[in-house]
C-alpha positions in Angstrom: -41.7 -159.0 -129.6 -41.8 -157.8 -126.0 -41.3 -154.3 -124.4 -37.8 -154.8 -123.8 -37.2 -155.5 -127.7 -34.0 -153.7 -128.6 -35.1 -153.5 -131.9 -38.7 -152.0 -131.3 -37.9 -149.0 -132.2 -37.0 -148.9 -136.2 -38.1 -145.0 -137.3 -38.8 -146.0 -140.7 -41.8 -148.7 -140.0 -42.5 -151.1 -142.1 -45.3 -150.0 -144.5 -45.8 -151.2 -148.2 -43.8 -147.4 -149.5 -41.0 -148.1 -146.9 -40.9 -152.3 -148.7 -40.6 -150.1 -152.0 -37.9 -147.4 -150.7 -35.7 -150.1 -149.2 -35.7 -152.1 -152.5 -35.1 -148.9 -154.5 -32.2 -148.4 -152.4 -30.5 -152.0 -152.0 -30.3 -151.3 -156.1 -28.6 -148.3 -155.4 -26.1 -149.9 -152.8 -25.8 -153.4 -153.7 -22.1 -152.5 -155.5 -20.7 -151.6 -152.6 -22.0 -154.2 -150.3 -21.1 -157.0 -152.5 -17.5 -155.4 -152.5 -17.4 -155.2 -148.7 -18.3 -158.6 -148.3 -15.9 -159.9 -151.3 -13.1 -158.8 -149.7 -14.5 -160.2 -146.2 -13.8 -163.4 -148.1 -17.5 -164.4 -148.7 -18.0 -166.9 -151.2 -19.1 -170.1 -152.6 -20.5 -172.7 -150.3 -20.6 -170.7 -147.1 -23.5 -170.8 -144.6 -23.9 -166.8 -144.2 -26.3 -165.3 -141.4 -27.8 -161.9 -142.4 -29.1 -159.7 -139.6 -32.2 -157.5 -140.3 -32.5 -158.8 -143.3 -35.9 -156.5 -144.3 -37.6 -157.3 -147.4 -34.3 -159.7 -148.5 -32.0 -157.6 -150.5 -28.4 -158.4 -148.6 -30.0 -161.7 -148.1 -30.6 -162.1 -152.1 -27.3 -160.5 -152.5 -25.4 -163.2 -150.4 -27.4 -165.9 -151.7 -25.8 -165.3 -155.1 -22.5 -165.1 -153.8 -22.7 -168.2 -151.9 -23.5 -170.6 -155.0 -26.2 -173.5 -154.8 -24.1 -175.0 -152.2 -24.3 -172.4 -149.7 -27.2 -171.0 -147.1 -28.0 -167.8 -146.3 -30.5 -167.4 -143.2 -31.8 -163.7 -142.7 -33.2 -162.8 -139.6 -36.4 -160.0 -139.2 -38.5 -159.1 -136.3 -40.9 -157.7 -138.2 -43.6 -160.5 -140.3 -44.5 -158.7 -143.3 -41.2 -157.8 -144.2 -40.7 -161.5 -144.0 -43.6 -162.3 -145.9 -42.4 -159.9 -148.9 -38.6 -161.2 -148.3 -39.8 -164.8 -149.0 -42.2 -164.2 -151.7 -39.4 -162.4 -153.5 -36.8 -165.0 -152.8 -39.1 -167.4 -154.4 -39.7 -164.9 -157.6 -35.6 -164.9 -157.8 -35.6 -168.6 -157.7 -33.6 -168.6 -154.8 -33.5 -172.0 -153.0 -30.7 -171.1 -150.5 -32.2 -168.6 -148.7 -34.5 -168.8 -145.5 -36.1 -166.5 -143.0 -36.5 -166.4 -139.1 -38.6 -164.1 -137.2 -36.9 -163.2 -134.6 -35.0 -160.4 -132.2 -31.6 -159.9 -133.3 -29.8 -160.9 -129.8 -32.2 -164.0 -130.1 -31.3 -166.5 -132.8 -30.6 -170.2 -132.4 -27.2 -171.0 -131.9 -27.6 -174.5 -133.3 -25.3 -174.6 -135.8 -22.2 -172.3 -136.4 -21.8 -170.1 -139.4 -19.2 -168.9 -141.4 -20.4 -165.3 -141.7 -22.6 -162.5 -139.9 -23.5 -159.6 -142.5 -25.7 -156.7 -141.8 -26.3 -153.2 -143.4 -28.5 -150.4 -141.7 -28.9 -153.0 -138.6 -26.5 -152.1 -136.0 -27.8 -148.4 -136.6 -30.9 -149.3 -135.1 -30.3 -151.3 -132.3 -30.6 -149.7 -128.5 -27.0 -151.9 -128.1 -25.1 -152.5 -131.0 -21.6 -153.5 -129.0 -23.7 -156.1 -127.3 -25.3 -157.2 -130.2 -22.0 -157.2 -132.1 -21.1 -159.6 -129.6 -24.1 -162.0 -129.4 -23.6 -162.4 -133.0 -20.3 -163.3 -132.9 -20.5 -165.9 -130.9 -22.8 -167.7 -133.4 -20.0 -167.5 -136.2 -17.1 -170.5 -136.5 -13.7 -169.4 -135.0 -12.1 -168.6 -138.5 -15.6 -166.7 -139.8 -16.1 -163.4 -140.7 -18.4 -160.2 -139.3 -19.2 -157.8 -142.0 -21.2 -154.8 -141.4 -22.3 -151.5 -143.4 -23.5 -148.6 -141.4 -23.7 -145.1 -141.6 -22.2 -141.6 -141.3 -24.4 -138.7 -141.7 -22.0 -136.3 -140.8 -20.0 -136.2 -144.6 -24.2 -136.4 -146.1 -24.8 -133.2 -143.8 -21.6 -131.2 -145.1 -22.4 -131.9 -148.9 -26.0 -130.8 -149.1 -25.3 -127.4 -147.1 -24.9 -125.6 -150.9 -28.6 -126.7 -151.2 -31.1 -125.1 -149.2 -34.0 -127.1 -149.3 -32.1 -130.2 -150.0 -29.8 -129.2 -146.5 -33.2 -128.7 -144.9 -34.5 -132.2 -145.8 -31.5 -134.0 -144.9 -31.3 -131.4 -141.5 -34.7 -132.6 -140.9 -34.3 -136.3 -141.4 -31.2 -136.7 -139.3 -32.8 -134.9 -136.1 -35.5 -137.6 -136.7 -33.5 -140.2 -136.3 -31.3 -138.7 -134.2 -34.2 -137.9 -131.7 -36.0 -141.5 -132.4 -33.1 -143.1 -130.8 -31.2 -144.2 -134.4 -27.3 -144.0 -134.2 -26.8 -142.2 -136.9 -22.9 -141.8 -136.7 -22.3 -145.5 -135.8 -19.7 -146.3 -139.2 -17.2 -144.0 -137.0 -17.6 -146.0 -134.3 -17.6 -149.7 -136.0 -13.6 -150.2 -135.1 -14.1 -149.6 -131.7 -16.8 -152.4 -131.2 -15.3 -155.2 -133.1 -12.4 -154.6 -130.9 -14.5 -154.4 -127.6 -16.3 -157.4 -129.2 -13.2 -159.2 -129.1 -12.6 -159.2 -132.5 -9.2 -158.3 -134.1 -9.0 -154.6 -135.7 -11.3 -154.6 -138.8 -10.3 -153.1 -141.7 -12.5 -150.0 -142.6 -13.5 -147.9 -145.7 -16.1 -145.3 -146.3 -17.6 -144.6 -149.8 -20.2 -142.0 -150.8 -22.9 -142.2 -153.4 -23.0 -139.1 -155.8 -25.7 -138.4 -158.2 -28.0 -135.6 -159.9 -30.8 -138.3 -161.6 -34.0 -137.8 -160.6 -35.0 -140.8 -158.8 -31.6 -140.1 -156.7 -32.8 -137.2 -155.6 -36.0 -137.9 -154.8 -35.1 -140.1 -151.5 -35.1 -138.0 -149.5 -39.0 -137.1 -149.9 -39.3 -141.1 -149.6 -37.6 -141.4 -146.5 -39.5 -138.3 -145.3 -42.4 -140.0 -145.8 -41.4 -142.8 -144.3 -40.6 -141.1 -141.0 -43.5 -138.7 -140.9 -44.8 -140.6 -138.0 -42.0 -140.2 -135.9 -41.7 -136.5 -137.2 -44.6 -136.0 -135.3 -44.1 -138.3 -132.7 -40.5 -136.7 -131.8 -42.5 -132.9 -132.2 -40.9 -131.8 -135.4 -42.0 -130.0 -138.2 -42.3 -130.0 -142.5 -43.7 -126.9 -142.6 -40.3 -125.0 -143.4 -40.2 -127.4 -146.5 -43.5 -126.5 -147.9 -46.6 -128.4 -149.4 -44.9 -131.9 -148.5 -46.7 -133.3 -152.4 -44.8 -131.0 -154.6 -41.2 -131.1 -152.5 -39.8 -133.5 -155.2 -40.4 -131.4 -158.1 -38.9 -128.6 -156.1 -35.8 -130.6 -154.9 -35.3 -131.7 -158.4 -35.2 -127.9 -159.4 -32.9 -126.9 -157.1 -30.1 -130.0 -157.7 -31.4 -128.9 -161.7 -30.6 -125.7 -160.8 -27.1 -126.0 -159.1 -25.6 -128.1 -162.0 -24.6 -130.4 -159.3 -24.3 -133.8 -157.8 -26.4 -134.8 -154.6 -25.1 -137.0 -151.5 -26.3 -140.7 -150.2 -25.4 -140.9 -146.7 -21.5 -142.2 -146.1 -21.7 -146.0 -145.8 -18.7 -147.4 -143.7 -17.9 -151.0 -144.2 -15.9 -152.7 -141.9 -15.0 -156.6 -141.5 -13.1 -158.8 -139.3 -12.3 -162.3 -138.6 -13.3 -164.0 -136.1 -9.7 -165.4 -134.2 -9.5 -169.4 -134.5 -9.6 -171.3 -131.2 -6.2 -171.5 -129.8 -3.7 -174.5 -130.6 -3.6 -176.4 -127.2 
């Protein structure tokens, strides 16, 4: 990709531990996505284009939903996540699904589709009202645009009982905040598909609740994963101790408080693309 990429700049990178954290959390999400898109109306035999697809877990997702008789074509920048993405569409027996490298705002047009998903994509885009709209020009009049994103606002409010917890999830969202992320951008979802010239989408937040440990231990993945741009942005983990034992030490504290822990909000939204006028 060039310089001008608008999606150059993804904080979490794209080592083998950020592969494994995205798959441990598309298992965690997946309910909610494929509700989101079932009420979008995605279903059997649709050609479905999924942005930013990763290592292939919405792909997969959709793949299923579309049947045998539908396609599913996920587009990634990013070659190794490709690489894993097709390797593990092969291992699901998956004959439906495809991969294009390629910029988000630069995917052949050749042939219309009858849905654009995404989750985490729009988040990390420098202009995700203009990509909204490159993107729906490539789907049918008729189609659908189906997005999850974020909120870390409600994820902020719910850990501030737990210290160290609230200081890793503090600490995460000035990273991406400061790394160029949008990290609110599920509040603002209605207002592009409108400017996108889409009708009013229909809109729902859910929140993911939990006290097991491998839930709570995400955040120290995701740490990890944006320990670079930590750095990079001139932050700091020393207020959260020896980094190598902060899971044992968040899983005391959630232990400790006899409570749940938060996911960030996901907001789904989806709209329909408005048929071509009747002459």
């Amino acid at each position: 990709m060039t310089a001008s990429d608008p999606t150059r700049h993804y904080s979490l990178g794209y080592t083998d531990a950020e592969h494994e954290r995205l798959i441990w959390q598309a298992s965690r999400l997946a309910p909610l996505t494929a509700r989101l898109f079932l009420e979008a109306g995605i279903g059997r035999g649709q050609r479905v284009l999924d942005l930013g697809s990763g290592v292939g877990d919405v792909a997969m997702l959709v793949a299923r939903m579309v049947g045998p008789s539908g396609e599913v074509v996920g587009v990634e920048r990013d070659s190794r996540s490709i690489a894993r993405a097709r390797a593990r569409t092969t291992e699901a027996g998956l004959r439906n699904v495809s991969f294009i490298q390629s910029d988000v705002t630069e995917i052949p047009g050749d042939k219309p589709f009858d849905a654009a998903v995404g989750r985490f994509i729009l988040e990390f885009v420098s202009d995700p009202l203009a990509t909204l709209a490159t993107v729906c020009r490539l789907v049918r009049p008729g189609g659908v645009l189906a997005f999850h994103e974020p909120c870390y606002g409600p994820f902020l409010l719910l850990s501030a009982h737990l210290p160290l917890w609230s200081a890793s999830a503090s600490l995460i969202h000035q990273t991406l905040l400061r790394s160029g992320a949008h990290t609110e951008i599920g509040l603002e979802l209605h207002r592009f598909f409108l400017e996108a010239g889409l009708p009013g989408p229909a809109v729902h937040m859910e929140i993911l609740l939990d006290s097991k440990p491998d839930f709570g231990r995400w955040t120290y993945d995701l740490l990890c994963s944006l320990r670079p741009q930590i750095q990079q942005q001139n932050l700091s983990l020393e207020h959260l101790g020896d980094l190598g034992t902060l899971p044992e030490r968040l899983r005391a504290e959630i232990d400790a408080s006899k409570t749940v822990v938060p996911f960030v909000a996901l907001v789904g939204a989806w709209s329909r693309k408005p048929a071509v006028p009747s002459s």
